[in-house]
C-alpha positions as CSV (number, residue, x, y, z in Angstrom):
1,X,93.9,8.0,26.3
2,X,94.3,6.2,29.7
3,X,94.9,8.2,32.5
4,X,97.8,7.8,34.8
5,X,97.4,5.7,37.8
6,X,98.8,7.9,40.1
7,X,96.3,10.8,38.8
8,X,93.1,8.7,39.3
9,X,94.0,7.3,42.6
10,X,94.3,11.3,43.2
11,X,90.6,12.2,42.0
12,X,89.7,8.7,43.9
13,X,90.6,10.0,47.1
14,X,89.7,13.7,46.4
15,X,86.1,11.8,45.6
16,X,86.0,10.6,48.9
17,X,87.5,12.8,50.8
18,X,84.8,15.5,49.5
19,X,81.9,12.3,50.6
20,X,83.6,12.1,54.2
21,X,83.0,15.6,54.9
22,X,79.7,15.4,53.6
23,X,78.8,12.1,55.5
24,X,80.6,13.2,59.0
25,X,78.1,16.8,58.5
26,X,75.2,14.9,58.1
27,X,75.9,12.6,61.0
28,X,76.6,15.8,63.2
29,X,73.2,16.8,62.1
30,X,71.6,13.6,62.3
31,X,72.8,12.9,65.9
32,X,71.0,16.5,67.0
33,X,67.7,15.3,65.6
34,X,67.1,11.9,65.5
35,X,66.5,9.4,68.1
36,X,69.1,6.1,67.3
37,X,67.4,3.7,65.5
38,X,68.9,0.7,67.6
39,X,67.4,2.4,71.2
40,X,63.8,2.8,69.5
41,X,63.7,-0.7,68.1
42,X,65.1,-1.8,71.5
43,X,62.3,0.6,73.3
44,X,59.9,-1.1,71.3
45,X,60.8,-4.5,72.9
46,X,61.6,-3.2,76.2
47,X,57.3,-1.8,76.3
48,X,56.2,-4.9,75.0
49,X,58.2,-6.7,77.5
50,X,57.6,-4.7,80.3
51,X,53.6,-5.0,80.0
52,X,53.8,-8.9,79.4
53,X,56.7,-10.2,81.2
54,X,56.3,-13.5,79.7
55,X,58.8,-12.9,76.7
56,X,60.9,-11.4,79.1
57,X,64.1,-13.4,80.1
58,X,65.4,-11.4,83.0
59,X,63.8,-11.7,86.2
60,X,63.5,-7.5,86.7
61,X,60.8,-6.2,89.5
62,X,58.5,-4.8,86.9
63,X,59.0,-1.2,89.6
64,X,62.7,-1.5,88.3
65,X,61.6,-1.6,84.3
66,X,59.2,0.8,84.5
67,X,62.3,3.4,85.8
68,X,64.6,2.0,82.9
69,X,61.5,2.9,80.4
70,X,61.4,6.1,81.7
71,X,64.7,7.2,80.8
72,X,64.8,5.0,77.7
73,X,62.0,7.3,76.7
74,X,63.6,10.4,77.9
75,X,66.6,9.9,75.8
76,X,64.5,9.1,72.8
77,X,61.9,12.3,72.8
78,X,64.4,14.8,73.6
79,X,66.5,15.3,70.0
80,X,62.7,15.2,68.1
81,X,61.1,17.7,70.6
82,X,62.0,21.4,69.0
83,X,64.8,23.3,71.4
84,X,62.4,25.7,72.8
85,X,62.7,27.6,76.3
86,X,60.1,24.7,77.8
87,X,62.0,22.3,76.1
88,X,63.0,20.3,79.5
89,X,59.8,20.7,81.1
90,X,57.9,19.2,77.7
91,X,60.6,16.3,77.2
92,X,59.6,15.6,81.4
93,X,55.7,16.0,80.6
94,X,55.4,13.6,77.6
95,X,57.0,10.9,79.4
96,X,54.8,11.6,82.0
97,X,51.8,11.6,80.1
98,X,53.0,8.4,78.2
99,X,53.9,6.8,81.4
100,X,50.3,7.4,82.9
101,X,48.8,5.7,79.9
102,X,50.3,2.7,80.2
103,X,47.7,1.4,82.5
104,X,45.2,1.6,79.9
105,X,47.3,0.8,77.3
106,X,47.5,-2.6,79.0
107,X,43.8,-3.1,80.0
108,X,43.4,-2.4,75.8
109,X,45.4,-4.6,75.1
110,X,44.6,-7.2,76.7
111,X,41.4,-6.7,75.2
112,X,42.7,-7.3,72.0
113,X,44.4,-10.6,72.9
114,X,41.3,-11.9,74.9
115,X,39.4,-11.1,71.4
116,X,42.2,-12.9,69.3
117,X,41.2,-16.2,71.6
118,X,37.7,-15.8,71.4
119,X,37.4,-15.4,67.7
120,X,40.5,-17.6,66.1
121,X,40.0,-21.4,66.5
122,X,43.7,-22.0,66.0
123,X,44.1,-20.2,69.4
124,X,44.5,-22.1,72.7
125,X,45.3,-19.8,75.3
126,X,46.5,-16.1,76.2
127,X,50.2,-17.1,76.4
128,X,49.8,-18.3,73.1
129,X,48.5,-15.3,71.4
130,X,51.0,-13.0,73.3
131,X,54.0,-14.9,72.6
132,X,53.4,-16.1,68.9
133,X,50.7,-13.9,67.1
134,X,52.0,-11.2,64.7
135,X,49.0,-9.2,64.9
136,X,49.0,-8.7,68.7
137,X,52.6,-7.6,68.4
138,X,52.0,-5.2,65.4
139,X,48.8,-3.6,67.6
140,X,50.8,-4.0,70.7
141,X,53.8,-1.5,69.3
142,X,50.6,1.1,67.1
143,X,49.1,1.5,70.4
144,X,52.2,2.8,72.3
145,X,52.9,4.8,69.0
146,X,49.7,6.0,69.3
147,X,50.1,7.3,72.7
148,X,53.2,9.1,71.7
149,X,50.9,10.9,68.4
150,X,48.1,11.8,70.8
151,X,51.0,13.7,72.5
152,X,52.5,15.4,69.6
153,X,56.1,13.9,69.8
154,X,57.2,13.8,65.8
155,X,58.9,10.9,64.1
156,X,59.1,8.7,66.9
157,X,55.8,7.3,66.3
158,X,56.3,6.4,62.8
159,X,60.0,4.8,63.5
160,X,58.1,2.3,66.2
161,X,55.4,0.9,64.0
162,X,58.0,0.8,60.8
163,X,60.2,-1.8,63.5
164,X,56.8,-3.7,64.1
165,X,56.4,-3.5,59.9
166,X,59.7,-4.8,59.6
167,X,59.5,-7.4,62.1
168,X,55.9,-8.9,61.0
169,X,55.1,-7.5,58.1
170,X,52.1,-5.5,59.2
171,X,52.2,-1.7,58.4
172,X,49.5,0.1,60.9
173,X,50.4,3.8,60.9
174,X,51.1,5.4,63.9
175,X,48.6,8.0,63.3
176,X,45.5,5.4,62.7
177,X,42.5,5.7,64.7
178,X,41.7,2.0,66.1
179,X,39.6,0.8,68.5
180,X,38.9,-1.7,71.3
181,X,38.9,-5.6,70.8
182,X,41.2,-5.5,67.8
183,X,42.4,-8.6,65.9
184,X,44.4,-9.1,62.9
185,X,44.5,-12.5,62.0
186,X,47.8,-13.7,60.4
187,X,48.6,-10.3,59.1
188,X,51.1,-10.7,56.2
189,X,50.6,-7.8,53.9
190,X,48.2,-5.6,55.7
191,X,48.2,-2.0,55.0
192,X,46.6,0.4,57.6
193,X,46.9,4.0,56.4
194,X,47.5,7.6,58.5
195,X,43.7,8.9,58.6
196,X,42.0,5.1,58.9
197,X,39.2,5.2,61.5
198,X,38.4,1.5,63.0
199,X,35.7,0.8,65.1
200,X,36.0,-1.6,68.0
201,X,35.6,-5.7,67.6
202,X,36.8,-4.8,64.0
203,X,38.5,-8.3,62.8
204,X,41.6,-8.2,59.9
205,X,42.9,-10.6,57.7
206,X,46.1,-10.6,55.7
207,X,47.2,-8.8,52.7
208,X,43.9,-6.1,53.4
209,X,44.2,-2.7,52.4
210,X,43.0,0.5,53.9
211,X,44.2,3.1,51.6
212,X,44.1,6.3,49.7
213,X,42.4,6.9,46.2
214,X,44.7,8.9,45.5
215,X,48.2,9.6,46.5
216,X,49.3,13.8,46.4
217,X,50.4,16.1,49.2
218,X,48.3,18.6,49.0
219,X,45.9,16.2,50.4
220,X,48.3,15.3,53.8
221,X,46.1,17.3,55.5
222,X,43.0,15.4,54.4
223,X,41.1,12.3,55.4
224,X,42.0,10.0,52.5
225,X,41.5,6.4,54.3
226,X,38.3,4.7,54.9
227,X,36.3,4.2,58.0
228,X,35.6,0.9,59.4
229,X,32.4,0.8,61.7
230,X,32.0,-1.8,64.6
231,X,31.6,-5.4,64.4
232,X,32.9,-5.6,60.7
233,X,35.1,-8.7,59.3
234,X,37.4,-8.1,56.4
235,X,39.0,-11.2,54.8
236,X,41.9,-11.4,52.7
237,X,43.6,-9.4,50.1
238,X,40.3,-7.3,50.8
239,X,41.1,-3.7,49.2
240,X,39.0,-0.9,50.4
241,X,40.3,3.1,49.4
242,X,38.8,6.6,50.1
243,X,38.4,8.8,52.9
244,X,35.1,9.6,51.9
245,X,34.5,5.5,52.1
246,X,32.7,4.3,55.4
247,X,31.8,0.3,55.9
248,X,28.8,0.1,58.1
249,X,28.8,-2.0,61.4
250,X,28.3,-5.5,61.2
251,X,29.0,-5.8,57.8
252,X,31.6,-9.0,56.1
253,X,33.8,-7.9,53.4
254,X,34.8,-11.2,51.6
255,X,38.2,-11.9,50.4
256,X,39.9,-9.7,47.1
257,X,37.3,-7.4,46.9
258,X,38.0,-3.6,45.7
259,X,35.5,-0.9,47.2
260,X,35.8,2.6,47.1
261,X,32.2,3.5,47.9
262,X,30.4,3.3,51.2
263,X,28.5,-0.1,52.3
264,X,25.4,0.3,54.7
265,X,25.5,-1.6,58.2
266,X,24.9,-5.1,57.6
267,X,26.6,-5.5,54.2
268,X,27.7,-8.9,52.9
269,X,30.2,-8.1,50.0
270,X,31.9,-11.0,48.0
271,X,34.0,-11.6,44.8
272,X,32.7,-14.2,42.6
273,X,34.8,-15.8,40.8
274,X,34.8,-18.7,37.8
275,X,36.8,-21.5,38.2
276,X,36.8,-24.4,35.8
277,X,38.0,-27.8,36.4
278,X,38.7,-30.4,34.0
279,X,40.6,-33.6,32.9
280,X,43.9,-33.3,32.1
281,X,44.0,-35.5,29.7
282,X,41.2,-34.1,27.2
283,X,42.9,-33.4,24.0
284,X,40.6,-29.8,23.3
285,X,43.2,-26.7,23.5
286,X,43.3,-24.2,25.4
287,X,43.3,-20.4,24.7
288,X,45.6,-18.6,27.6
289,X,45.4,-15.2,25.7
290,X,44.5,-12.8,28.8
């Protein structure tokens, strides 16, 4: 039996009706706790900016954008902060304490562009590694994530390195201990994971994985990632799980290999692999069954 038209166009607007009220609570609640997502993604360009006024277009006293990131920041810890008496006076000393760091945060990264240079021979200058390598940018916005973990301000963190994921494809959690001299060449693919510990003039190519053996939350609390000692080289597609799992310094970890145990310092680990070549036009059949 069809239904009258008049009496589904009834439930129709019932339907959303009942959705409206549901969508307009959620974005009273929403509003209270979360930080736009526009203002962070802009934050995120405003810092980069800010430290390395060569991407930027406007002509700003860097005095002047150092006050605008101020209350950029302001505006963005105080709904994720929890309403406490303090509240103001911790919403105040986070952006003080981020502010303060931003010294360092510079002389660090700077660090990890002067190693970008030195070690990639498809690098020319400084300019060119600040205004055209993935990597940088993807370390750039972690390390100012960082800063934000080290002071216990929730959420915002992870919403600053998922607009660096989105924008070059390079997921480094927020959380991620990484040190000095840092490059990640090309970057495409590259997974960093929470409790990762990276040692400084640690070098990363594309499509490598730093994971978990296993993925439940009871262990959140754990250290499920690896540990990455100085001086070490992973290349490509390189997958290495376990937070038990510690690569020695100075060790290369060729490209598509799968560890899960630890390597002593000094470790050259490589996949071998068979490939056959032959003429095309040999008559002998081949069996694809894999």
């Amino acid at each position: 039996m069809t239904l009258p038209l008049f009496f589904v166009w009834s439930m129709s607007t019932e339907n959303l009706n009942r959705l409206f009220k549901k969508l307009d609570a959620q974005r009273d609640v929403l509003h209270s706790c979360l930080p736009p997502k526009q203002e962070v993604n802009r934050f995120a360009d405003d810092v980069f900016d800010f430290l390395f006024p060569i991407n930027c277009q406007g002509r700003r006293k860097a005095s002047v954008q150092y006050a605008l990131l101020r209350d950029t920041l302001a505006q963005l810890v105080t709904p994720v902060l929890p309403p406490v008496p303090t509240w103001q006076s911790e919403v105040d000393d986070t952006v003080e304490q981020f502010c303060a760091a931003l010294p360092n945060l510079y002389d660090t990264l700077m660090e990890d562009a002067k190693a970008t240079l030195n070690f990639d021979p498809a690098s020319e200058s400084l300019e060119e590694v600040i205004t055209t390598y993935p990597g940088f940018y993807a370390v750039a916005i972690y390390r100012a994530a960082h800063q934000l973990v080290k002071l216990d301000v929730p959420l915002l963190p992870r919403m600053l390195t998922e607009y660096a994921h989105g924008k070059t494809g390079i997921d480094i959690h927020p959380a991620a201990n990484i040190g000095r001299s840092f490059f990640i060449d090309h970057g495409t693919g590259l997974v960093i994971g929470a409790t990762s510990v990276i040692g400084n003039n640690v070098k990363i190519y594309q499509g490598v994985t730093l994971g978990a053996l296993q993925v439940e939350k009871s262990l959140a609390e754990t250290k499920r990632h690896p540990t990455i000692e100085d001086n070490v080289i992973i290349y490509a597609n390189a997958t290495i799980l376990g937070g038990h799992t510690v690569i020695g310094h100075d060790s290369i970890i060729g490209g598509n290999v799968w560890i899960t145990d630890s390597l002593p310092p000094y470790s050259l680990v490589y996949h071998q692999a068979k490939v056959s070549v032959r003429n095309k036009l040999d008559k002998e059949v081949l069996n694809w069954v894999i």
